[in-house]
py3Dmol code that shows the C-alpha trace and the ligand (Angstrom):
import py3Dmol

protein = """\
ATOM      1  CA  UNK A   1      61.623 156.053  80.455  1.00  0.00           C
ATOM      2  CA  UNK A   2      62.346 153.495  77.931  1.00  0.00           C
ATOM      3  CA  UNK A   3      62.046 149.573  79.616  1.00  0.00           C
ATOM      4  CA  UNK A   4      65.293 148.175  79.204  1.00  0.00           C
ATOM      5  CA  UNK A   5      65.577 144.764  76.895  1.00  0.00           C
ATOM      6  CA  UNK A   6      65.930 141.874  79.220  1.00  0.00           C
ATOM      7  CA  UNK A   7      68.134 138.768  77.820  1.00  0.00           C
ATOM      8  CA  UNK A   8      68.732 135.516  79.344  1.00  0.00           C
ATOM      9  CA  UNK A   9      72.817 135.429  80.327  1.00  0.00           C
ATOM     10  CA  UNK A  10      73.658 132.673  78.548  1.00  0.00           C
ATOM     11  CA  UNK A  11      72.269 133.805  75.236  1.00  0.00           C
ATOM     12  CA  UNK A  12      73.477 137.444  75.510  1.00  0.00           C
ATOM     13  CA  UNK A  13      77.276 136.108  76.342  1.00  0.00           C
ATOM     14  CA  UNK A  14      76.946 133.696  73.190  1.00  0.00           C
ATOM     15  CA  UNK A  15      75.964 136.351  71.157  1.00  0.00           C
ATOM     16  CA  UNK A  16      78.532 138.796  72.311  1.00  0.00           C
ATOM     17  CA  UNK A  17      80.837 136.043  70.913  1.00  0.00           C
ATOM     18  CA  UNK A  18      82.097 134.355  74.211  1.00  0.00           C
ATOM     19  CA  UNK A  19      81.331 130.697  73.444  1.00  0.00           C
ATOM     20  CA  UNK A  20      78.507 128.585  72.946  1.00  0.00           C
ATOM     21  CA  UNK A  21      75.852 128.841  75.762  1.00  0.00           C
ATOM     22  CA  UNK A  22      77.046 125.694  76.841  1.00  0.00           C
ATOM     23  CA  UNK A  23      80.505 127.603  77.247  1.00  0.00           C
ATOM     24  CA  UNK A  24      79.197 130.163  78.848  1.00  0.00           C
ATOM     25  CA  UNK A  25      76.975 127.720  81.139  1.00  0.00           C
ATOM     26  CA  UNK A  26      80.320 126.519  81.769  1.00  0.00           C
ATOM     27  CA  UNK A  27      81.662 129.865  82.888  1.00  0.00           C
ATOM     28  CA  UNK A  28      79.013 129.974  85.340  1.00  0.00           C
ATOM     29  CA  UNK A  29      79.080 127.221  86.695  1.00  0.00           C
ATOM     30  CA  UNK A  30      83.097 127.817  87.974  1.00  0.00           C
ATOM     31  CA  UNK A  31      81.803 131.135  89.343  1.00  0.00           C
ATOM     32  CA  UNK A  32      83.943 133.677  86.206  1.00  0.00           C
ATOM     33  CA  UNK A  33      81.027 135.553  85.887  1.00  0.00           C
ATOM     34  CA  UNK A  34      79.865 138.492  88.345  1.00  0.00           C
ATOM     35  CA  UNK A  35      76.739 140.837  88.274  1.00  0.00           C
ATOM     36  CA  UNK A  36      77.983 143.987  90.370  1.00  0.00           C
ATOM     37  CA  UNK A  37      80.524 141.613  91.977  1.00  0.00           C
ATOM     38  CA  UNK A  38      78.795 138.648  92.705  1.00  0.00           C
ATOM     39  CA  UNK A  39      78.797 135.410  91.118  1.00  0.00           C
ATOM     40  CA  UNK A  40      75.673 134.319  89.352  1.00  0.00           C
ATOM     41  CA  UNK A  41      74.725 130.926  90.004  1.00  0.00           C
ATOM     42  CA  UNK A  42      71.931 130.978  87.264  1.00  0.00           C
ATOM     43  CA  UNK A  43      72.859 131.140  83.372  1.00  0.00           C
ATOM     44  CA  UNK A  44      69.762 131.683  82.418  1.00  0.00           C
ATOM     45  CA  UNK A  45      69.525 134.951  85.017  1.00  0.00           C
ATOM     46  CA  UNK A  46      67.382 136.959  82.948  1.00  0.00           C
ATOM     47  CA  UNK A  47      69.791 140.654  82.634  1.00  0.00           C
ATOM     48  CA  UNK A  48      68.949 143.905  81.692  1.00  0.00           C
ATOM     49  CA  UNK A  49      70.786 144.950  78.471  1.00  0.00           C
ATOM     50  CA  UNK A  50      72.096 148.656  78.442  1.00  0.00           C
ATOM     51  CA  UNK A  51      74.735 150.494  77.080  1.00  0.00           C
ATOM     52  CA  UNK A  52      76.516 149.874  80.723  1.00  0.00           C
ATOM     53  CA  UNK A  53      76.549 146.688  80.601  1.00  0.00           C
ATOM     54  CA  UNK A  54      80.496 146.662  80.797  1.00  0.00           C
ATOM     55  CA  UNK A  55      80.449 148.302  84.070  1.00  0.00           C
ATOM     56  CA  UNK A  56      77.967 145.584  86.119  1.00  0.00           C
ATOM     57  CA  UNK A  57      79.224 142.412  84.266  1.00  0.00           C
ATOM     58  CA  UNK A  58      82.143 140.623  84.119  1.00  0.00           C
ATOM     59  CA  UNK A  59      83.829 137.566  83.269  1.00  0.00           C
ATOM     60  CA  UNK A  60      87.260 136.567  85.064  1.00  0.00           C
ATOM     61  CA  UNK A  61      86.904 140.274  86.296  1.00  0.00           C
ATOM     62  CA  UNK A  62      86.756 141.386  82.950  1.00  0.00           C
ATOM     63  CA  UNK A  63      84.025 143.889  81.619  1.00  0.00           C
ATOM     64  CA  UNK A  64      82.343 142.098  78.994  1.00  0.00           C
ATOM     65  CA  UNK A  65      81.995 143.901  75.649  1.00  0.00           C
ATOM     66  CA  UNK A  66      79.469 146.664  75.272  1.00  0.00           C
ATOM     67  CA  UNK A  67      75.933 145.047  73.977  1.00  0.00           C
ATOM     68  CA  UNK A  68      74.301 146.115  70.644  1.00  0.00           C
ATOM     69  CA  UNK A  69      74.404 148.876  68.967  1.00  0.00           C
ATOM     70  CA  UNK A  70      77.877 148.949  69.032  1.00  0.00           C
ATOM     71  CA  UNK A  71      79.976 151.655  66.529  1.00  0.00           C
ATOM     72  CA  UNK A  72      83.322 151.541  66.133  1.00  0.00           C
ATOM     73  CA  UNK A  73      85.975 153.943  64.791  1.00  0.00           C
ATOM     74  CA  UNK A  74      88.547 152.212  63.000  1.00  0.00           C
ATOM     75  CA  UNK A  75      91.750 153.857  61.619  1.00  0.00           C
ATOM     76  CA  UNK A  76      91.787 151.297  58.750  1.00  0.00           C
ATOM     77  CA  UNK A  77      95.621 150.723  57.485  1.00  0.00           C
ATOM     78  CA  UNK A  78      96.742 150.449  53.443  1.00  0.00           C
ATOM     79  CA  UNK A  79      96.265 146.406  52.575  1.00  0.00           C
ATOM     80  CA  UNK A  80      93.233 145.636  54.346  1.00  0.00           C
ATOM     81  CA  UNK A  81      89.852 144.788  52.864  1.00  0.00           C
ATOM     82  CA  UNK A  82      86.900 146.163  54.188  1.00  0.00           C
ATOM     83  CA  UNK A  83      84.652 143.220  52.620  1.00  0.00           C
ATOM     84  CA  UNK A  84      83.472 140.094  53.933  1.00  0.00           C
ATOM     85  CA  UNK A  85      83.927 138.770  50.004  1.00  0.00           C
ATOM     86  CA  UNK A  86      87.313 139.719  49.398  1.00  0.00           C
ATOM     87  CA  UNK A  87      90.593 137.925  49.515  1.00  0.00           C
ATOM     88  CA  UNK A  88      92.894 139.284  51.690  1.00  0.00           C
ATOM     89  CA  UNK A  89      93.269 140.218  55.705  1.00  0.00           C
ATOM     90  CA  UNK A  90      90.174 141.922  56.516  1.00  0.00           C
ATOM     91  CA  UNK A  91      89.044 144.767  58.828  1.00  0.00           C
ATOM     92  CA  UNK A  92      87.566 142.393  61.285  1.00  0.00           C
ATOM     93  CA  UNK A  93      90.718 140.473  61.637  1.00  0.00           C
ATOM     94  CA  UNK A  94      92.005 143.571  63.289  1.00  0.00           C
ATOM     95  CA  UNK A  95      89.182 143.385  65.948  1.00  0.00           C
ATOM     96  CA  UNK A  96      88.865 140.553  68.962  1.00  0.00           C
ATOM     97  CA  UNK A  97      88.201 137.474  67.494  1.00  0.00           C
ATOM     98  CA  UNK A  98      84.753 136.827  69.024  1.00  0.00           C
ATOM     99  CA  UNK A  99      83.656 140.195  67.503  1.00  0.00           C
ATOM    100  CA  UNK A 100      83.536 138.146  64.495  1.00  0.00           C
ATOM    101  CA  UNK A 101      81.055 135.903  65.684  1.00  0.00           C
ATOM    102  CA  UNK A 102      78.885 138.597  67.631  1.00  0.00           C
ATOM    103  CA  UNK A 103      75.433 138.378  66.423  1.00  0.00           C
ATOM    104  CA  UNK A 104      74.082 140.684  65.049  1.00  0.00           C
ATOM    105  CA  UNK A 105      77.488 140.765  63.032  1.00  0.00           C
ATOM    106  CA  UNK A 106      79.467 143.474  62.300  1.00  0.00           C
ATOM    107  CA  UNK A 107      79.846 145.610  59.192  1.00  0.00           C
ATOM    108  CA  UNK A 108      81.651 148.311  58.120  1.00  0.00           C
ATOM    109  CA  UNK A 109      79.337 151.804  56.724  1.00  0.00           C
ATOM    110  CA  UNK A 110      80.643 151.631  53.321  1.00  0.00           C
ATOM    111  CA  UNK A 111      83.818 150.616  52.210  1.00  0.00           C
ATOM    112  CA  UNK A 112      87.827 152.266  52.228  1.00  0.00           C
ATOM    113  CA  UNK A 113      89.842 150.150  48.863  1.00  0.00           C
ATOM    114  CA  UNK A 114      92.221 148.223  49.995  1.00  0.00           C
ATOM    115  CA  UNK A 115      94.687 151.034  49.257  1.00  0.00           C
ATOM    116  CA  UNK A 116      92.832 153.215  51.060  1.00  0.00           C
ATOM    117  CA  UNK A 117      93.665 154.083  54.526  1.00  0.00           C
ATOM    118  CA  UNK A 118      91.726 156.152  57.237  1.00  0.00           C
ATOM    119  CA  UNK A 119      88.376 156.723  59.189  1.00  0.00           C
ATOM    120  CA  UNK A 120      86.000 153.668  58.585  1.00  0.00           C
ATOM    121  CA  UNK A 121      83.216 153.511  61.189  1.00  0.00           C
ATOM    122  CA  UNK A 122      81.991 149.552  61.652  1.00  0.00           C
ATOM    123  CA  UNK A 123      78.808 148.609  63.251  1.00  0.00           C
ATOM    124  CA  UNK A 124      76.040 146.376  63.984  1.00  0.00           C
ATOM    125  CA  UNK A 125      73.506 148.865  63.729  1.00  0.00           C
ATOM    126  CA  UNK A 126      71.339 148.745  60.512  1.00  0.00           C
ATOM    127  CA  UNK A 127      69.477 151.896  60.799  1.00  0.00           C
ATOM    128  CA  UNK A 128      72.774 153.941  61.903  1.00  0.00           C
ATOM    129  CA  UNK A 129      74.544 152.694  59.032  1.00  0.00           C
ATOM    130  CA  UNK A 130      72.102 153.136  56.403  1.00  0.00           C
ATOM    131  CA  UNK A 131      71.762 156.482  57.717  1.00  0.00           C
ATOM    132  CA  UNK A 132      75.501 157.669  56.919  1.00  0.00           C
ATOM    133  CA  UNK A 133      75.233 156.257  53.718  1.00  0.00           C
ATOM    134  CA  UNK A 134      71.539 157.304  52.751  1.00  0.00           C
ATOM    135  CA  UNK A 135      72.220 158.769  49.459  1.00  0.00           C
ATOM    136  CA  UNK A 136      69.594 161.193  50.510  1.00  0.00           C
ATOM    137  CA  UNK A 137      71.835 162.591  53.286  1.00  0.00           C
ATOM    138  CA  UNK A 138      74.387 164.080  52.052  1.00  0.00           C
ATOM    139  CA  UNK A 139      77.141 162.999  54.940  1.00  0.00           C
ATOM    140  CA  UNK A 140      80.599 164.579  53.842  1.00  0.00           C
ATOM    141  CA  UNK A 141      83.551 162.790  53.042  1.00  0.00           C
ATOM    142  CA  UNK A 142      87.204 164.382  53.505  1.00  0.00           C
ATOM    143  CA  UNK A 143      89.667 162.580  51.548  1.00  0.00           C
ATOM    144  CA  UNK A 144      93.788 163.558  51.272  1.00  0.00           C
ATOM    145  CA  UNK A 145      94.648 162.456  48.206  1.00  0.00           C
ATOM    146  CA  UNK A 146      98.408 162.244  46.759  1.00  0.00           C
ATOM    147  CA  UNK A 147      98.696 162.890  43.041  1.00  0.00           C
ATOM    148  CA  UNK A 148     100.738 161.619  40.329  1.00  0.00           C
ATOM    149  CA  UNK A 149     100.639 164.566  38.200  1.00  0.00           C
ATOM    150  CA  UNK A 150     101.091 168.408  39.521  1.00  0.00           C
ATOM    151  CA  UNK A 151      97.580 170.443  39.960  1.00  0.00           C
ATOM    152  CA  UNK A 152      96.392 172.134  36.853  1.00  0.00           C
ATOM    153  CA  UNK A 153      94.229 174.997  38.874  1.00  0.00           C
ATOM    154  CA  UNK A 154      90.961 174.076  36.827  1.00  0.00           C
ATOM    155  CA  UNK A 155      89.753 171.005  39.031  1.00  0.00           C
ATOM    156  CA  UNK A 156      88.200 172.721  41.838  1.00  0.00           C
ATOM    157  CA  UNK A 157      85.740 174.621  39.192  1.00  0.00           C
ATOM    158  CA  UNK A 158      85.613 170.924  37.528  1.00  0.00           C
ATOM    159  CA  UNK A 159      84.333 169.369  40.722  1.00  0.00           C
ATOM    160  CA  UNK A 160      82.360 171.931  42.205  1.00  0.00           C
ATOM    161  CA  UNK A 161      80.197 172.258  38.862  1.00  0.00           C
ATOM    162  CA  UNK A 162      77.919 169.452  39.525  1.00  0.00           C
ATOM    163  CA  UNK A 163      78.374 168.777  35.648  1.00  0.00           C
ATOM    164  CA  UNK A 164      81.390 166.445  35.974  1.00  0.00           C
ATOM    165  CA  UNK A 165      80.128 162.791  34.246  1.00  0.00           C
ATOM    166  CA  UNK A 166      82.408 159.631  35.544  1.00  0.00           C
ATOM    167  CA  UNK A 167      83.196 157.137  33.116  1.00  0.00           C
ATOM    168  CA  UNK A 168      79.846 154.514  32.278  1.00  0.00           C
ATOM    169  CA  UNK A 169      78.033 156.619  34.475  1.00  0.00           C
ATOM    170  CA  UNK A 170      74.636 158.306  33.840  1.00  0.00           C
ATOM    171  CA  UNK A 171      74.238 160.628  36.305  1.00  0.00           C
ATOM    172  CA  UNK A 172      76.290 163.859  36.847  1.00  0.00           C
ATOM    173  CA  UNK A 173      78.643 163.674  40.285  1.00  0.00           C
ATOM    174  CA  UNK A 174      77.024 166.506  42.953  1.00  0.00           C
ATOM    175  CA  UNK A 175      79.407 169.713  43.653  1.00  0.00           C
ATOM    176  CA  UNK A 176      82.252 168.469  45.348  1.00  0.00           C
ATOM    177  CA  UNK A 177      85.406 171.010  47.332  1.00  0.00           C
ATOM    178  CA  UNK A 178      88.894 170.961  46.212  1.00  0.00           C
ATOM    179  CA  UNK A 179      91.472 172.319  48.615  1.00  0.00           C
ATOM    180  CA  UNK A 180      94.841 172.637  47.687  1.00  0.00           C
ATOM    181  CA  UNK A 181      97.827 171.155  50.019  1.00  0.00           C
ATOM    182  CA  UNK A 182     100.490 171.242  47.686  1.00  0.00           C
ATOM    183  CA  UNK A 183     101.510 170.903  43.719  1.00  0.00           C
ATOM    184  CA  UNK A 184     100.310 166.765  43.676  1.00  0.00           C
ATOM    185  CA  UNK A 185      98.356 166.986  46.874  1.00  0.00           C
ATOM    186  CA  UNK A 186      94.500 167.581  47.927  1.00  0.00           C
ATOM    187  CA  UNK A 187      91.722 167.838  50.056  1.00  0.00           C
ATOM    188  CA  UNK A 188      89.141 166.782  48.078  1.00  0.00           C
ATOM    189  CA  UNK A 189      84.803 166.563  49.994  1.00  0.00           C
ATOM    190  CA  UNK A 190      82.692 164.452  48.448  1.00  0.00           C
ATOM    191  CA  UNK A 191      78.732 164.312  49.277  1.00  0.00           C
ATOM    192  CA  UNK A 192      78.078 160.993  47.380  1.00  0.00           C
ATOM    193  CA  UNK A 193      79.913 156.978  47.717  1.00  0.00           C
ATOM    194  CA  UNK A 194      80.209 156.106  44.343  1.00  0.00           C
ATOM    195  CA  UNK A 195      82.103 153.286  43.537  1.00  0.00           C
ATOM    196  CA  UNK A 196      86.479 154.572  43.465  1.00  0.00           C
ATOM    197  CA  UNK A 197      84.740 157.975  43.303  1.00  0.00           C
ATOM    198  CA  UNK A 198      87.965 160.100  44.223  1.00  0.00           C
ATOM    199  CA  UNK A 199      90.080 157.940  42.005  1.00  0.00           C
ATOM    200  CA  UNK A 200      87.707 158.230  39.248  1.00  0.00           C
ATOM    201  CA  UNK A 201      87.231 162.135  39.464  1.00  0.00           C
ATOM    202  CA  UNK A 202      91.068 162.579  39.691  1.00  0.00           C
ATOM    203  CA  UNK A 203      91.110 160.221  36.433  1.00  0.00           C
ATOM    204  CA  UNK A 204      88.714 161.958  34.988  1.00  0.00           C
ATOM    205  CA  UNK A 205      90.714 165.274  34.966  1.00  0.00           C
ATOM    206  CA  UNK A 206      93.754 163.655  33.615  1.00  0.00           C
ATOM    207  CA  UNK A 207      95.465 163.132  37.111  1.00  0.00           C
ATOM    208  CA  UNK A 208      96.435 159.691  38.966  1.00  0.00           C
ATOM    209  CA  UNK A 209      95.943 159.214  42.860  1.00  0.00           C
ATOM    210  CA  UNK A 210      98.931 157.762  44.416  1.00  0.00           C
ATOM    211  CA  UNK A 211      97.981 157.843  47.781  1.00  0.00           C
ATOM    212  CA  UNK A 212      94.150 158.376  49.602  1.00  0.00           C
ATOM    213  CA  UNK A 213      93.495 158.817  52.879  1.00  0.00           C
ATOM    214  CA  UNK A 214      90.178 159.462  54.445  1.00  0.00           C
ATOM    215  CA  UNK A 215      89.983 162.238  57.556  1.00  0.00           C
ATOM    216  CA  UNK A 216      86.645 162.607  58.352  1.00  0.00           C
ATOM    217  CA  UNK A 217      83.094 161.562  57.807  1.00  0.00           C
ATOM    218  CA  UNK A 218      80.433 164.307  58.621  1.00  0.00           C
ATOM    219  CA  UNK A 219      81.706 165.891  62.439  1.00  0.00           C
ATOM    220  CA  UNK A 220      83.477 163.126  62.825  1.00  0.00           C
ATOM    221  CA  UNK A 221      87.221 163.292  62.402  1.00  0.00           C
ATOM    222  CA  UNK A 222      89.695 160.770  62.773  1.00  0.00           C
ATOM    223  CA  UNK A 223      91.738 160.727  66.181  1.00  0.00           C
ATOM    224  CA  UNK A 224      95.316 161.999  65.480  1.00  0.00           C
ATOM    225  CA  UNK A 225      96.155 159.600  68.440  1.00  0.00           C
ATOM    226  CA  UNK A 226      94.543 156.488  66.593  1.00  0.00           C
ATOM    227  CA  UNK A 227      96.969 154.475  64.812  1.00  0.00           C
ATOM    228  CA  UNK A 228      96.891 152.506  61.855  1.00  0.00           C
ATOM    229  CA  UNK A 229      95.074 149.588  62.509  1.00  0.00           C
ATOM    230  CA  UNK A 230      93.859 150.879  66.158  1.00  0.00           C
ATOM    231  CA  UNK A 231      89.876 150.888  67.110  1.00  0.00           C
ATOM    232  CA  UNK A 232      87.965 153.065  69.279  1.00  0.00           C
ATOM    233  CA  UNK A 233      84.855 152.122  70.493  1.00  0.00           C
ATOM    234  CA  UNK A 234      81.928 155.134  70.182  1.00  0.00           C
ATOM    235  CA  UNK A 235      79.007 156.340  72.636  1.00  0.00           C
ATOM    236  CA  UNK A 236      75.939 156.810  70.818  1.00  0.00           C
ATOM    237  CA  UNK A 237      76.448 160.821  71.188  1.00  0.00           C
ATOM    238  CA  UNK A 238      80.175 160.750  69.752  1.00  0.00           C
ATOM    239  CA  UNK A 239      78.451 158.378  66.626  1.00  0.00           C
ATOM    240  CA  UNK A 240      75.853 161.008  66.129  1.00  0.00           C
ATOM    241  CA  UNK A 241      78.288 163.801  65.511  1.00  0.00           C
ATOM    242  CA  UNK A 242      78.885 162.237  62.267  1.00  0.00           C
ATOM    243  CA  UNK A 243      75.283 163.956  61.374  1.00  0.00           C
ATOM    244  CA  UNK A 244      76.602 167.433  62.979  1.00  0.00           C
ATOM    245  CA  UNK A 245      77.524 169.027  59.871  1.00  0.00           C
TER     246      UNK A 245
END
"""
ligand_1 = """\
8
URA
N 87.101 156.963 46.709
C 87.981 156.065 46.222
O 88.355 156.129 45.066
N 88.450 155.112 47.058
C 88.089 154.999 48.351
O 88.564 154.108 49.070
C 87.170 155.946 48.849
C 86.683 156.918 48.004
"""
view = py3Dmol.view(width=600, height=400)
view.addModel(protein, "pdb")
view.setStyle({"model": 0}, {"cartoon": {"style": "trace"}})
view.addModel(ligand_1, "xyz")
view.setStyle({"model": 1}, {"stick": {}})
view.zoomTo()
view.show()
């Protein structure tokens, strides 16, 4: 059995994003926080930090938010960013605000354009995120895209040839699957993240994409019962299904 990480209180609530550890001395001190239902006098109680963590502490009766790692499902809505950088309302402005301050921060495993909308996983786990996006993977990406122009019948052979070259690129795109939905519309799976890769391969056969949507990375498929701008928060075995391909 692995021996679980012990944290002082005061630190782990401060970096869960509840305040400074004066705050959450503070918090303490007027008896809001409870270890299995009991106040702790102590904010510098030295606690055990596990994935329960929700279920044992609490603040104001509250669970407190799960500790690191933490993965997220997000069903990101069209208009959003997904990077710290850009102008606009963000990702993480659709999360509680102290999730913004939770250290180690939170980042989102690749990126969805901002007129993008659909499955984008966030975390603060470095080696689970460079894992989905490890070029050397291969995670699947389903996209639905909405075209401009009707389907021309050659650009499933065009993607699936592993020949196709995107503009002031070097290197060839890998196979990817084209399903047909309809005369303008797509299911297109990608194996790579290159940078506006499904607008760029629609482009590249003469098309437009109107509308993009993504519906699932590797096993994992966005909830029908998520909405637009709606979070769900992920046990370690439903993150790892992204991998069961
Ligand atoms: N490909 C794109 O062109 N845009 C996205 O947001 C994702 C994949």
């Amino acid at each position: 059995m692995t021996k679980a990480l012990m944290a002082r209180l005061d630190r782990l609530l401060a970096n869960l994003g509840y305040g400074s550890r004066r705050d959450v001395q503070a918090l303490v001190s007027a008896g809001k926080v409870t270890l299995d239902g009991v106040a702790i006098k102590d904010a510098g109680l030295k606690i055990a930090v596990t994935a329960d963590l929700p279920d044992h502490l609490k603040i104001r009766g509250v669970p407190v938010d799960p500790p690191a790692p933490l993965v997220l499902i997000m069903h990101k809505p069209l208009g959003v960013v997904c990077s710290h950088r850009e102008d606009g309302e963000r990702i993480y402005d659709l999360l509680p605000r102290r999730w913004q301050i939770r250290d180690p921060a939170l980042s989102s495993v690749g990126r969805l354009d901002k007129d993008t909308s659909g499955l984008i996983l966030i975390t603060d786990d470095g080696d689970f995120l460079h894992r989905v996006i490890s070029p050397k993977r291969h995670v699947p990406k389903v996209y639905r895209a909405v075209l401009d122009r009707p389907l021309t019948g050659t650009e499933d052979a065009i993607f699936a040839s592993g020949t196709l070259m995107l503009e002031g690129e070097e290197k060839p795109l890998l196979p990817a699957t084209l399903e047909v939905l309809g005369e303008r519309e797509a299911r297109l799976t990608i194996t790579e993240g290159r940078y506006h890769q499904v607008r760029r391969m629609f482009a590249a056969v003469g098309n437009h994409v109107t509308g993009l949507h993504r519906e699932r990375i590797g096993g994992l498929a966005l909830p029908d019962d998520l909405a637009a701008g709606d979070h769900q928060i992920l046990t370690a075995a439903q993150a790892e299904a992204v991998f069961d391909v």
